[in-house]
C-alpha positions in Angstrom: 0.0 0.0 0.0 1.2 3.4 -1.1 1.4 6.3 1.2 1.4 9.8 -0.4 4.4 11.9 0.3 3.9 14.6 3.2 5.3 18.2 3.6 8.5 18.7 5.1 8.2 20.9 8.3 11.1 20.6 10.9 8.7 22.1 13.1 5.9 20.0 12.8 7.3 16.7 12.7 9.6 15.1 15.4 11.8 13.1 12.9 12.2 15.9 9.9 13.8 17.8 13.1 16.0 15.2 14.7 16.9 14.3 11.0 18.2 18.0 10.7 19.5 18.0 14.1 21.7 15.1 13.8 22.9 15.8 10.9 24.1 19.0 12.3 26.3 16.9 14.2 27.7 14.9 11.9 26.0 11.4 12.2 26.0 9.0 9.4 22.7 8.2 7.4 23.0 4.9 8.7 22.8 6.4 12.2 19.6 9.1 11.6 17.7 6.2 9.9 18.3 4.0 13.4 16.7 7.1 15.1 14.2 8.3 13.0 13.1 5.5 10.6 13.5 8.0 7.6 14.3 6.1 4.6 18.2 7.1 2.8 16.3 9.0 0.3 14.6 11.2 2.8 17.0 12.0 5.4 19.4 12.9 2.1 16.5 15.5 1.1 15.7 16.9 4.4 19.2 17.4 4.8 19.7 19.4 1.8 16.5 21.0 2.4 17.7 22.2 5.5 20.9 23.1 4.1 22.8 20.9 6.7 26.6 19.8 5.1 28.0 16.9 7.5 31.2 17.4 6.1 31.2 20.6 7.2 31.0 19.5 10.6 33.6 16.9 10.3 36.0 19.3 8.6 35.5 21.9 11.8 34.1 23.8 9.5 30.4 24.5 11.1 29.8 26.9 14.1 28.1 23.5 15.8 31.4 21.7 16.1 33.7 24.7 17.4 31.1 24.7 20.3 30.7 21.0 20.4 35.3 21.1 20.9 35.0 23.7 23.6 31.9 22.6 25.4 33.4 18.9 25.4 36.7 19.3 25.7 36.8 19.1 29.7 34.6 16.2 29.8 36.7 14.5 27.8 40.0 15.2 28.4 40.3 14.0 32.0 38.9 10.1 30.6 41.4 10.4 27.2 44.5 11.6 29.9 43.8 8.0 31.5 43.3 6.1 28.5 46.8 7.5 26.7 49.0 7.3 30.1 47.1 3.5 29.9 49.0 2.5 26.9 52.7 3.4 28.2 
């Protein structure tokens, strides 16, 4: 049975806006369709619809991952510190 396509709206619908939002962040397709049960084909369009580059993020490129290295940076730190002087 055939559905008919629906209207994006990242504010109407929970997974067009998670889609978008991890994205943002740099998560693979793979990932997005594990969390929002968007098909490839659709996360790929909302994305571009919402003008989200993943690279972007994973270059350091985006204003979402310079805040993402600052904000996480003292969480993480402290745990990679132990891991590293783990391998000696």
């Amino acid at each position: 049975m055939m559905t008919t396509p629906r209207r994006v709206d990242f504010f109407k619908y929970e997974e067009d806006y998670e889609c978008a939002f991890l994205g943002a962040l740099g998560f693979s397709t793979r990932f997005i369709c594990s969390q929002t049960k968007l098909s490839p084909g659709k996360i790929t369009y909302r994305l571009k619809k919402a003008h989200v580059r993943r690279m972007d993020y994973r270059d350091g490129y985006s204003e979402i991952s310079s805040i993402m290295r600052k904000k996480m940076r003292p969480v993480i730190s402290p745990e990679l510190t132990r891991e590293l002087k783990g391998l000696k």
